[in-house]
LODRENLO-749201 format. One record per atom (N, C-alpha, C): residue number from 1; residue in one letter; chain; atom name; x, y, z. Coordinates in nm, 4 decimals. Last residue first. Example, Ala and Ser with C-alpha at 12.3 -4.5 7.8 and 13.67 -1.06 7.14 Angstrom:
<rs>
R, resi, resn, chain, name, east, north, up
R, 2, S, A, N, 1.2850, -0.2250, 0.7080
R, 2, S, A, CA, 1.3670, -0.1060, 0.7140
R, 2, S, A, C, 1.2900, 0.0030, 0.7870
R, 1, A, A, N, 1.3190, -0.5690, 0.7800
R, 1, A, A, CA, 1.2300, -0.4500, 0.7800
R, 1, A, A, C, 1.3200, -0.3300, 0.7800
</rs>
This chain:
<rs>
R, resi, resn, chain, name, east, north, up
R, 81, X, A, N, 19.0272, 20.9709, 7.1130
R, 81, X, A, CA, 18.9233, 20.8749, 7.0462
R, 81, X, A, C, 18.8778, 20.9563, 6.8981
R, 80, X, A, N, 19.2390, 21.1670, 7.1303
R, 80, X, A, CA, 19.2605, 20.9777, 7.1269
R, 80, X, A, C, 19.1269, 20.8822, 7.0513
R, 79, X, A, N, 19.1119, 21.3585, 7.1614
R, 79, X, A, CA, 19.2105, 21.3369, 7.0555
R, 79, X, A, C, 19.1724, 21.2065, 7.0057
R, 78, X, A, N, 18.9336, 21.3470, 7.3657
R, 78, X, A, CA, 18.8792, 21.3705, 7.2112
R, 78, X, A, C, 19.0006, 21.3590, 7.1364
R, 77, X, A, N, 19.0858, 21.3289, 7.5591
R, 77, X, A, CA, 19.0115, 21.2757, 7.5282
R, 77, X, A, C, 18.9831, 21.2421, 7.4032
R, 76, X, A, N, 19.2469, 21.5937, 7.5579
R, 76, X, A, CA, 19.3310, 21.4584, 7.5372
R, 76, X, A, C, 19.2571, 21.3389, 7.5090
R, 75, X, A, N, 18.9858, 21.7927, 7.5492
R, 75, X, A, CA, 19.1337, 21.8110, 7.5111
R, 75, X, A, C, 19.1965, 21.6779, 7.4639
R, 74, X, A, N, 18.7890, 21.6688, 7.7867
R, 74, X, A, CA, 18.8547, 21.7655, 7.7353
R, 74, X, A, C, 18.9755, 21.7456, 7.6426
R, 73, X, A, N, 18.5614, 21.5791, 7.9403
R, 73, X, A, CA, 18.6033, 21.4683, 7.8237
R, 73, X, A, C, 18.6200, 21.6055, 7.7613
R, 72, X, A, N, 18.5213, 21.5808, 8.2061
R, 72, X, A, CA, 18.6320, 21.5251, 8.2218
R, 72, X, A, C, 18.6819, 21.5331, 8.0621
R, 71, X, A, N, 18.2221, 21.5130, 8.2789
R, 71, X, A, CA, 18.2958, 21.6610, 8.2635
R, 71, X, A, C, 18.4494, 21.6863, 8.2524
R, 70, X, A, N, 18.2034, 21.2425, 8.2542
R, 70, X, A, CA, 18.1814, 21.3144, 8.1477
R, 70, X, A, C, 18.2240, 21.4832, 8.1528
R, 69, X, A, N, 18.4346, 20.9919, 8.3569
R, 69, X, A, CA, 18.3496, 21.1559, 8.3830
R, 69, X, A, C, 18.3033, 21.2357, 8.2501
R, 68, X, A, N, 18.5617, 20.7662, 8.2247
R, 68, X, A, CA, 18.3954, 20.7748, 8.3049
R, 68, X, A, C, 18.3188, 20.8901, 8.3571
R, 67, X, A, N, 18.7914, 20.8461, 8.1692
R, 67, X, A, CA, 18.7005, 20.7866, 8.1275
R, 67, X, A, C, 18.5376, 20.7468, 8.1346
R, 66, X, A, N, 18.9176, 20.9681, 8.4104
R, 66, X, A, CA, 18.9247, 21.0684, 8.2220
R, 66, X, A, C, 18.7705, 20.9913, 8.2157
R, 65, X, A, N, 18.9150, 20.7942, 8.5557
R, 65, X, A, CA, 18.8546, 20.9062, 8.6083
R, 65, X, A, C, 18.7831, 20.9700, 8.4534
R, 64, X, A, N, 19.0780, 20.6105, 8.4254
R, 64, X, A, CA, 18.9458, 20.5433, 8.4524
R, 64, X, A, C, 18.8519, 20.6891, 8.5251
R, 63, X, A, N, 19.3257, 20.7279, 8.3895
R, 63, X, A, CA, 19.2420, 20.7071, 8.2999
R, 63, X, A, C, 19.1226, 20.6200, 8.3319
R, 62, X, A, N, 19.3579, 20.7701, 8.7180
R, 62, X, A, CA, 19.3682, 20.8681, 8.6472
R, 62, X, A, C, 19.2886, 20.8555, 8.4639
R, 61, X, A, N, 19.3981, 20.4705, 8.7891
R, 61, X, A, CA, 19.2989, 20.5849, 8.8249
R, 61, X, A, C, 19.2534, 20.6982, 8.7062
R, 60, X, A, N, 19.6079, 20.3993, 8.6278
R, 60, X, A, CA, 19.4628, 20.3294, 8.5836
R, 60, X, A, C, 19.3546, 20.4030, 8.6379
R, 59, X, A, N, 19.8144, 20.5749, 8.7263
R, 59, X, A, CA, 19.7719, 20.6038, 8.5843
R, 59, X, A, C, 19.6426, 20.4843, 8.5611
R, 58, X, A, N, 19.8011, 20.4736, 8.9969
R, 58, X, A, CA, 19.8148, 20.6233, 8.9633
R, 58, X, A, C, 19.7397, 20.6516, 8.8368
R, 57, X, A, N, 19.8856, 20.1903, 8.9398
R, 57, X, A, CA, 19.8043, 20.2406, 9.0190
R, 57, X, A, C, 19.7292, 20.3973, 8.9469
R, 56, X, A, N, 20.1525, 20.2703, 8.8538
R, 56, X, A, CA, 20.0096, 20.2321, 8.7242
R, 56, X, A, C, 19.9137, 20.1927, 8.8197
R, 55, X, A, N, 20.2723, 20.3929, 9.0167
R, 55, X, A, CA, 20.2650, 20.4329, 8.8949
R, 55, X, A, C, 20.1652, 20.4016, 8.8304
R, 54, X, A, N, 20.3034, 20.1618, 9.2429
R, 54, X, A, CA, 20.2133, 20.2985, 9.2297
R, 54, X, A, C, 20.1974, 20.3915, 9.1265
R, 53, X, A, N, 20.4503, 19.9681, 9.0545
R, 53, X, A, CA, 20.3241, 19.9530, 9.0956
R, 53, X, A, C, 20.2207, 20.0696, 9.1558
R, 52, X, A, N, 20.6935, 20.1074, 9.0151
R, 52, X, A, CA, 20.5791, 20.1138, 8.9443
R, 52, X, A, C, 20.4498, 20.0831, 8.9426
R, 51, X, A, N, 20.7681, 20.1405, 9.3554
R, 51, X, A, CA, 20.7355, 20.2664, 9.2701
R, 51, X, A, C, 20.6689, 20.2543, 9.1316
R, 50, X, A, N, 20.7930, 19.8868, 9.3779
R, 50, X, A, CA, 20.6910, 19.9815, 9.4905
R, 50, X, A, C, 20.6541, 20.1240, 9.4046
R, 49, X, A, N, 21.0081, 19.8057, 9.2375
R, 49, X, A, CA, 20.8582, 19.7379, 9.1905
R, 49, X, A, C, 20.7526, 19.7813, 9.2900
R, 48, X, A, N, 21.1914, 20.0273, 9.3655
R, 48, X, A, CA, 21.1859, 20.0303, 9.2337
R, 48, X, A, C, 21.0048, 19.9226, 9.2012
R, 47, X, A, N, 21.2308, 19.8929, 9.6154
R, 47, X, A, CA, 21.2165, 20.0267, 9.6063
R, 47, X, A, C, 21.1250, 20.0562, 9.4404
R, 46, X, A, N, 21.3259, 19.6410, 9.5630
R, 46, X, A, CA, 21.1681, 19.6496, 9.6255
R, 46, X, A, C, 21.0669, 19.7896, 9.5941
R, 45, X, A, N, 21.5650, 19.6736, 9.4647
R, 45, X, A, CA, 21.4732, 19.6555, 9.3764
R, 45, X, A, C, 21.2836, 19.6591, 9.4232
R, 44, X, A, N, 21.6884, 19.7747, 9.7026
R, 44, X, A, CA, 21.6591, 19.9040, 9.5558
R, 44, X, A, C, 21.5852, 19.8125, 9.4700
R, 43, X, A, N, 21.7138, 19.5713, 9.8463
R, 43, X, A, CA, 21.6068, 19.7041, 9.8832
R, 43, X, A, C, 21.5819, 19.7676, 9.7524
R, 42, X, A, N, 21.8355, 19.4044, 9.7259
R, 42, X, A, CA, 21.7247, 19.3543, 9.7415
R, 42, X, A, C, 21.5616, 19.4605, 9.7709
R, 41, X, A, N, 22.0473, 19.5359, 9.7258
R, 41, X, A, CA, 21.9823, 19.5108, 9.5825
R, 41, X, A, C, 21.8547, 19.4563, 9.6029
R, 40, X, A, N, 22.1446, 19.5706, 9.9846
R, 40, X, A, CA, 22.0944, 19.6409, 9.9155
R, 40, X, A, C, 22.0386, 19.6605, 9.8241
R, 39, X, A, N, 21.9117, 19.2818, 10.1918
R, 39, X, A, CA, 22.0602, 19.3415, 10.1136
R, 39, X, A, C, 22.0513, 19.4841, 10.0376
R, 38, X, A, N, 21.8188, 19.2780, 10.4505
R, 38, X, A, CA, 21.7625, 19.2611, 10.3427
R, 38, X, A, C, 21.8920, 19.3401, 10.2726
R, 37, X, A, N, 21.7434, 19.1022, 10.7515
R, 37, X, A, CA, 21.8830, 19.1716, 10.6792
R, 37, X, A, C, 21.8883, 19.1490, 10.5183
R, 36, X, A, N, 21.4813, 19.0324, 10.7991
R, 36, X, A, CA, 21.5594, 19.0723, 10.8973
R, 36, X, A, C, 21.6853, 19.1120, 10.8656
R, 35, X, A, N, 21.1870, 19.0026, 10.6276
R, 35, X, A, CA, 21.3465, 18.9815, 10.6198
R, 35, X, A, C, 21.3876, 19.1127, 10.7299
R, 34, X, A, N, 20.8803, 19.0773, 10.6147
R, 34, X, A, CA, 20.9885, 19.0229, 10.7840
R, 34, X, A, C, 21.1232, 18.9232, 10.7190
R, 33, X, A, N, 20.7563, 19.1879, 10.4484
R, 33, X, A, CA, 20.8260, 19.0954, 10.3799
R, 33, X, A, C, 20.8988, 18.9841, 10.5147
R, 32, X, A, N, 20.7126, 19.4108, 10.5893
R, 32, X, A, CA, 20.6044, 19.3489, 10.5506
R, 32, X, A, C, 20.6115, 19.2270, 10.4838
R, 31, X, A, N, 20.9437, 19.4762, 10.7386
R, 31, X, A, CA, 20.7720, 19.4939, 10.7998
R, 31, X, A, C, 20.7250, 19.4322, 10.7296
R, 30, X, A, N, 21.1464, 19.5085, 10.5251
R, 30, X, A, CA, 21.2075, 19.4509, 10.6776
R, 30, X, A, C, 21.0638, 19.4225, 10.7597
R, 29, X, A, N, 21.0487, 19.5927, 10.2701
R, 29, X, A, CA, 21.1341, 19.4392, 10.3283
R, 29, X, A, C, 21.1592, 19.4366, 10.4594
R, 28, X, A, N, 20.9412, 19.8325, 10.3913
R, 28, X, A, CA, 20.8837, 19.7135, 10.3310
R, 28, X, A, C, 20.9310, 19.5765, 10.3338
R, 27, X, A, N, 21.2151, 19.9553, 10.4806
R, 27, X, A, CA, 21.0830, 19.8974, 10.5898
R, 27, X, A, C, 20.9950, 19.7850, 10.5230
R, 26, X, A, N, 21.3338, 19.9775, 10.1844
R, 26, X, A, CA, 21.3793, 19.8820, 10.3497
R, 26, X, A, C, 21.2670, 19.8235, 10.4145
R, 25, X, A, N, 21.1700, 20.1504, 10.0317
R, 25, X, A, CA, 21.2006, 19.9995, 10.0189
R, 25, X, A, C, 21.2347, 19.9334, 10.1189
R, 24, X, A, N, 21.1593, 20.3226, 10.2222
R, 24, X, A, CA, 21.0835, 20.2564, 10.1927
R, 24, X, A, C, 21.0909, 20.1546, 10.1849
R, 23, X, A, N, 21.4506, 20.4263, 10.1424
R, 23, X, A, CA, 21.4299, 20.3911, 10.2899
R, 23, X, A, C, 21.2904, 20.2811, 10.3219
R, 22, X, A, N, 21.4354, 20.4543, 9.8948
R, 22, X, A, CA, 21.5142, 20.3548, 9.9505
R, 22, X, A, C, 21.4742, 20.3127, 10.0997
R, 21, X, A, N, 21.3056, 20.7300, 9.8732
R, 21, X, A, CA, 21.2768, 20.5936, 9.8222
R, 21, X, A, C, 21.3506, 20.4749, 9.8983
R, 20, X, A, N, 21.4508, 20.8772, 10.1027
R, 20, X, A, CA, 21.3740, 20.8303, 10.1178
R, 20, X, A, C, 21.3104, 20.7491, 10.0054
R, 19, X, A, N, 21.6991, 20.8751, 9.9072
R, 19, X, A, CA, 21.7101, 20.8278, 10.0863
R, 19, X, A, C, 21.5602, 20.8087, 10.1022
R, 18, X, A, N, 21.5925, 21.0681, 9.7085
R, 18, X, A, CA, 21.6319, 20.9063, 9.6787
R, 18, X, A, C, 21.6224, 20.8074, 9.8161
R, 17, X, A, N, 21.5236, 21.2778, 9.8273
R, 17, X, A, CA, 21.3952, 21.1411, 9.7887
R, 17, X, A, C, 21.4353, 21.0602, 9.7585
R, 16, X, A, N, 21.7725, 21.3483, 9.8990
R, 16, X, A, CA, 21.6643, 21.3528, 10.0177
R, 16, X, A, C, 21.5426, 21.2293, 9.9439
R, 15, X, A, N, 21.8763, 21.4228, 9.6402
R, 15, X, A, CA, 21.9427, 21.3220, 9.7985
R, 15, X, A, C, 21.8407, 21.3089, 9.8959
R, 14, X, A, N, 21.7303, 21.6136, 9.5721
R, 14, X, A, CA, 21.6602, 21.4865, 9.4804
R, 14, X, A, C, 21.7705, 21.3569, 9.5863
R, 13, X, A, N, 21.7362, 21.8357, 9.7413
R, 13, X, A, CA, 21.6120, 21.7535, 9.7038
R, 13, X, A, C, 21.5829, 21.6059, 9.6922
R, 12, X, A, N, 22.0289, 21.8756, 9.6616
R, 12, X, A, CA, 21.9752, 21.8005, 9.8111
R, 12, X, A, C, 21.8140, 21.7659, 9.7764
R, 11, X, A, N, 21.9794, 21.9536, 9.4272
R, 11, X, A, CA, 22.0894, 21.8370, 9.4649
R, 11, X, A, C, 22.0562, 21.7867, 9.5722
R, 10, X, A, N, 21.8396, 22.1947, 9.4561
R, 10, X, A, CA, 21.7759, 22.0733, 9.3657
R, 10, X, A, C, 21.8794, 21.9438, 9.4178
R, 9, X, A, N, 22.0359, 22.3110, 9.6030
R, 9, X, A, CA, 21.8887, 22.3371, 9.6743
R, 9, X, A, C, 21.8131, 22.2125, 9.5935
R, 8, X, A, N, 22.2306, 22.3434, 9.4262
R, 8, X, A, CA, 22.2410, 22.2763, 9.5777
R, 8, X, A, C, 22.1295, 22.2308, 9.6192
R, 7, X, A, N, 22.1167, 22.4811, 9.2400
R, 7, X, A, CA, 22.1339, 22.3705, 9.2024
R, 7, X, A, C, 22.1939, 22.2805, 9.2892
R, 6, X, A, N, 22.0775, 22.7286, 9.3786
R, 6, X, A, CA, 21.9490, 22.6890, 9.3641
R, 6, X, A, C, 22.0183, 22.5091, 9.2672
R, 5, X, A, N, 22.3279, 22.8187, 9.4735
R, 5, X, A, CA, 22.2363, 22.8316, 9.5472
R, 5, X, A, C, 22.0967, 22.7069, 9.4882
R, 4, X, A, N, 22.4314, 22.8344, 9.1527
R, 4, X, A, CA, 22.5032, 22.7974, 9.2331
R, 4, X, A, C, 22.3768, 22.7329, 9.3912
R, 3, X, A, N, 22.2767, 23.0926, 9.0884
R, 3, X, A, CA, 22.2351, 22.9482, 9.0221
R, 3, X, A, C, 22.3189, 22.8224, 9.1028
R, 2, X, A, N, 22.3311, 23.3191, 9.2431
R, 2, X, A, CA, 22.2291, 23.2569, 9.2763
R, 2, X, A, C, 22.1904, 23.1052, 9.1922
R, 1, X, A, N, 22.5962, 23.3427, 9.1465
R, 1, X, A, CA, 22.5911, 23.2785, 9.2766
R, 1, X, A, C, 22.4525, 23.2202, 9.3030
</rs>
């Protein structure tokens, strides 16, 4: 019962961030884009080029941090180079 419990508990999670990815996407098209009846494909794709663009946001930080800290130059560093 308790796996039952806890794969509800992940099911609604991941219903909850999809609704809110999407929801994003909306406002963006509806605030910052000012479409006034933005379709659904139009949202899930906004949704979707909002989410890689913070992705490699994310990851140019993240290897420009690696890269320039020297207390930083552990493990994955030294592989690569």
């Amino acid at each position: 019962m308790n796996e039952v419990v806890v794969a509800a508990v992940a099911g609604a999670s991941l219903a909850v961030g999809a609704a809110i990815w999407l929801l994003a996407g909306y406002l963006i098209q509806r605030f910052a884009f000012r479409n006034p009846e933005p379709t659904y494909a139009i949202v899930f794709a906004t949704s979707l080029s909002a989410s890689m663009l913070l992705f490699s946001f994310v990851a140019l930080l993240t290897f420009h941090i690696r890269y320039t800290n020297p207390s930083a130059d552990i493990g994955l560093i030294q592989t690569v180079r």
